[in-house]
Every structure is written in C-alpha cells, then in structure tokens.
C-alpha positions as CSV (number, residue, x, y, z in Angstrom):
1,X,12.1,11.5,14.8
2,X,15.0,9.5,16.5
3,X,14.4,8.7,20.4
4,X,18.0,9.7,22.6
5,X,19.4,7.7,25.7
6,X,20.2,10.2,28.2
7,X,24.4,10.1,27.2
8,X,22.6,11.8,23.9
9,X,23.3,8.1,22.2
10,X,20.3,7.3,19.8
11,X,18.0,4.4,20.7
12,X,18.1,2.5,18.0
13,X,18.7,3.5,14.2
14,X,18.4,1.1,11.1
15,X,16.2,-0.3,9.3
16,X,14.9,-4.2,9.4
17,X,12.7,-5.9,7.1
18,X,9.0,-6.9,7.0
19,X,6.1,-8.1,5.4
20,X,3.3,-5.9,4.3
21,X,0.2,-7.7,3.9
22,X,-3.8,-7.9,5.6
23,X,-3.4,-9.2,9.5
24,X,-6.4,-11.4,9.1
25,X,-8.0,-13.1,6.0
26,X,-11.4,-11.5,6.7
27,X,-9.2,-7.7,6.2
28,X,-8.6,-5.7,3.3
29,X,-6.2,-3.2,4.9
30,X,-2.4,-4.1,5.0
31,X,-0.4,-3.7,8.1
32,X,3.1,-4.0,8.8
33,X,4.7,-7.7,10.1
34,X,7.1,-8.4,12.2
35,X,8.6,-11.2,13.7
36,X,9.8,-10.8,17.0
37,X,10.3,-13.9,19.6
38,X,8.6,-14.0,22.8
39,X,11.1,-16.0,25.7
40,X,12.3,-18.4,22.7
41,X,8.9,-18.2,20.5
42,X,8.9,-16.9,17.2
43,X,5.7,-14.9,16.4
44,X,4.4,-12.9,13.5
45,X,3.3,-9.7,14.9
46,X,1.2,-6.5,13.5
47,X,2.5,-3.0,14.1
48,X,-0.7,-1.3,15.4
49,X,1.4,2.6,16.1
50,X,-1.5,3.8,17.5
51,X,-1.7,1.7,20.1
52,X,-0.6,2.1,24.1
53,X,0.4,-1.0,25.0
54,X,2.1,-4.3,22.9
55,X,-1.2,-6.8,23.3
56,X,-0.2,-10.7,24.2
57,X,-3.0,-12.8,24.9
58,X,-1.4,-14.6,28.2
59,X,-0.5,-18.0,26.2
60,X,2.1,-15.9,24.6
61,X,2.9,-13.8,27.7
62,X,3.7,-16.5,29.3
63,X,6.4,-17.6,26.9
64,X,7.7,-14.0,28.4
65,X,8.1,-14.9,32.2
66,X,4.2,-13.5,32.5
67,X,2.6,-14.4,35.5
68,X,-1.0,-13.0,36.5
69,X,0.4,-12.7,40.2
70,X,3.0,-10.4,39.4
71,X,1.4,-7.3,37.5
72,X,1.9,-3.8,37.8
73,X,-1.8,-3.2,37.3
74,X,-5.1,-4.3,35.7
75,X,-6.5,-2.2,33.0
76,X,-10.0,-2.5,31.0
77,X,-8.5,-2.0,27.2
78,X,-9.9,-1.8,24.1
79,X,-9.0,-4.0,21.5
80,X,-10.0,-4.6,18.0
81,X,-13.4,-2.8,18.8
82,X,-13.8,-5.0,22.0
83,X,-13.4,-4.0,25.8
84,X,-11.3,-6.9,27.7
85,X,-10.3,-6.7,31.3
86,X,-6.2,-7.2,31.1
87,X,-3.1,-7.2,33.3
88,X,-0.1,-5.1,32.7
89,X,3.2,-5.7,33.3
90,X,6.9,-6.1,31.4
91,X,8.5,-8.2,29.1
92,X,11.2,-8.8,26.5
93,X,10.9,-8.8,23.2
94,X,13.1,-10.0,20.7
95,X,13.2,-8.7,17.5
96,X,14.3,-11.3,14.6
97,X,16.3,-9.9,11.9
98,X,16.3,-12.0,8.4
99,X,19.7,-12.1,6.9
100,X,20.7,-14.2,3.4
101,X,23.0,-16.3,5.2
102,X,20.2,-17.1,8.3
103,X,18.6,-15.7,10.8
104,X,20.6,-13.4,12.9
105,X,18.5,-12.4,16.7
106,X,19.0,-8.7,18.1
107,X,17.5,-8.3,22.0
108,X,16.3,-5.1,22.8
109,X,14.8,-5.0,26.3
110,X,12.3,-2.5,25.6
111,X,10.8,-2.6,29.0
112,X,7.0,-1.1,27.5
113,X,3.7,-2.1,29.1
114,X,2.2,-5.0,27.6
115,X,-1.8,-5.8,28.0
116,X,-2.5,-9.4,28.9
117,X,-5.8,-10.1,27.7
C-alpha cells in the first residue's frame, strides 16, 4: 500500500537494499537491515514492522539532537520482552543508500516518535 502527501504525491516509492540476516548471534530468526545514519552516525538498524515507535537507546539519540529536557512525553514501553521507562520525542533519520560507485545519502525527515530507552 503506497502512503499519499496531501497534493495526492506518493511518500516515497523505490526500493533500496539490505541485508537479511539474525539481529543478534544468540537468534535464529532473520530480520531485515538497514543502515540509516543518526545526526552523522552510521548504524545498522533492524526493521521491527510491528513496532510503534523507532527504539534509540539515548547514546544514539543523542547523535539526533536528543535531549531528555525536551520530550514530548514519557512512556513505559516494551522492548524485546522487557518493560523500560523511555522518553519520546523526534528525530531525523537518514537513510543510507549503497550504490556501485559509493555511498549515495537520501534525508527523509520522517518526523515519527522515537522511544529513548
């Protein structure tokens, strides 16, 4: 299903690539990798589609603009089978695209909750 700006312009179309592996040594399941950048931090991240916010611990928020004093709101959230108190607020996220002649970087300023926990 394709998400619509208001003008009736699609969101986004395309297709990027990733890696399709276990998250953690200790799992058998594969999960889809990204990476994406975080202020100018490159990170591999998991695609968890099932989940409500995009989960930083704040060591990588931070790379974001996070700051704890600034929040839109604190929320207990459940993560990987564990209950953490977290902050919620906004940041950018860059998604890297890997191109045969380098790396080529795409900004999309998704403006999505994201848990700080």
């Amino acid at each position: 299903m394709l998400l619509f700006l208001t003008s009736g312009e699609t969101f986004a179309t395309g297709a990027r690539r990733y890696q399709y592996f276990p998250a953690t040594p200790t799992e058998s399941t594969n999960r889809i990798i990204l990476i994406v950048k975080v202020g100018e931090h490159p990170f591999k991240a998991v695609v968890d589609t099932g989940a409500p916010y995009v989960i930083l611990p704040p060591s990588v928020a931070k790379f974001g603009g996070f700051n704890p004093d600034f929040v839109l709101g604190r929320e207990r959230m459940l993560i990987r089978g564990m209950r953490l108190d977290g902050s919620i607020t906004r940041i950018d996220i860059t998604f890297v695209l890997l191109w045969f002649a380098g790396i080529n970087y795409i900004t999309f300023d998704l403006q999505i909750p994201i848990g700080c926990a």
